[in-house]
C-alpha positions in Angstrom: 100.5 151.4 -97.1 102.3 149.0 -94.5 102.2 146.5 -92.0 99.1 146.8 -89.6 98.7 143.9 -87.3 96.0 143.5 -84.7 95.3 141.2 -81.5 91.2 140.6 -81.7 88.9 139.0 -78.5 86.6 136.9 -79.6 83.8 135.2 -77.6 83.6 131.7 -80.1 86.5 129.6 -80.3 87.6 129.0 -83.2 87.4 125.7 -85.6 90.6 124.9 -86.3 93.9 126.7 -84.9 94.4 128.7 -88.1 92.7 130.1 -91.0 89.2 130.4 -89.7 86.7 132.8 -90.3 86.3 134.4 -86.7 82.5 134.6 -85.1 80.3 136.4 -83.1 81.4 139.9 -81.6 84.8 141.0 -82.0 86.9 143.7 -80.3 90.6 144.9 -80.5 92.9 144.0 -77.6 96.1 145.3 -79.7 97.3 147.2 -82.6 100.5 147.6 -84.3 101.9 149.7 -87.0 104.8 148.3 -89.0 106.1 146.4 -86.2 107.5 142.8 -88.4 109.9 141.4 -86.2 106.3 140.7 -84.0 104.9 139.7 -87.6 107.5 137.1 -87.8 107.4 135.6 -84.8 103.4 135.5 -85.7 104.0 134.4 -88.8 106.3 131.1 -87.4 103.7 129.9 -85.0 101.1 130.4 -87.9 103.4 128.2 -89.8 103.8 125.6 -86.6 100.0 125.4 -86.2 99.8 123.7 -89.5 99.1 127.3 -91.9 100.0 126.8 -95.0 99.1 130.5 -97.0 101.7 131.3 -98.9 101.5 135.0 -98.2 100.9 135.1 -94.4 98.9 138.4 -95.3 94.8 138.0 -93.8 95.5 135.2 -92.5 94.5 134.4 -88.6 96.1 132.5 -86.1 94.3 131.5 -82.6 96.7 132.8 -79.5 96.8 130.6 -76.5 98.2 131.1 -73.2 100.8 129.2 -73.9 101.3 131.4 -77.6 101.0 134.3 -74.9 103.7 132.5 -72.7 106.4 131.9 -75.3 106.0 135.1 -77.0 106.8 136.6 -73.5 109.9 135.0 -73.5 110.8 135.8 -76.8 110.3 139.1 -75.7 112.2 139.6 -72.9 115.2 137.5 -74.3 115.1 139.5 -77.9 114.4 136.8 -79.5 111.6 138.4 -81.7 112.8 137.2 -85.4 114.3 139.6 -87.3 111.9 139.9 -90.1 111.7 142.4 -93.3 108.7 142.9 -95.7 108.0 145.7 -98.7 106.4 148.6 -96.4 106.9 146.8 -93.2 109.4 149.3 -91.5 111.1 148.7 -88.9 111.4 147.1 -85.1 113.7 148.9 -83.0 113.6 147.5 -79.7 111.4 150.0 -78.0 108.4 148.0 -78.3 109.5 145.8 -75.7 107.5 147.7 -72.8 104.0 147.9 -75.1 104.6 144.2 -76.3 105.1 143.1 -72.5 101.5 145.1 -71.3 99.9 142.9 -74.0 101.2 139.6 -72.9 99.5 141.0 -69.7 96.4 142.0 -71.0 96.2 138.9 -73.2 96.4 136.8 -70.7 93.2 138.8 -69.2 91.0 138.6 -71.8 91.9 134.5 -71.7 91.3 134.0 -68.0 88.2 135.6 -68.7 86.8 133.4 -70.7 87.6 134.7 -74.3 89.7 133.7 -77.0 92.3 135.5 -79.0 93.6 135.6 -82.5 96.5 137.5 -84.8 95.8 139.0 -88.2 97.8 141.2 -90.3 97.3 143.2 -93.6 99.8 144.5 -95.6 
């Protein structure tokens, strides 16, 4: 048990910004294991994008470039919310580096032409 969290391509945009059933072919950009200060900061923009699950547990939210841009910052400031859940471990800092290549590679996948969205289960 614990906090897995993944970054998924997808090829359809979605409907609405948040809680959407993703379509069409799917394929991981990123995983994390028990990383929740990244959950948090997921779990605010969920929240600013107008989701209202009480539980932000299965629940998606779309990624932007400008998601991708401010969680950059957030990044390379520290600003990543500290954030505690049953079985979610722990951030230490030393994702920094592997959260910085997927701003990178996220911002791929969107020049490309696809479209990106968080989910977590716990």
């Amino acid at each position: 048990m614990g906090l897995d969290q993944s970054v998924m391509r997808i090829e359809v945009k979605p409907a609405s910004p948040v809680d959407f059933k993703p379509e069409g072919e799917q394929s991981e950009v990123q995983y994390w294991r028990k990383h929740p200060n990244m959950h948090g900061w997921m779990e605010h923009l969920y929240r600013l994008k107008g989701g209202s699950a009480e539980s932000f547990n299965c629940v998606p939210v779309e990624l932007t470039l400008e998601d991708i841009d401010s969680l950059e910052q957030a990044i390379r400031n520290g600003e990543l919310p500290q954030t505690s859940g049953f079985f979610f471990g722990q951030s230490t800092g030393e994702e920094a580096d592997r959260d910085l290549q997927f701003c990178a590679e996220a911002r791929k996948v969107l020049a490309d032409g696809g479209f990106l969205y968080y989910d977590s289960w716990w």
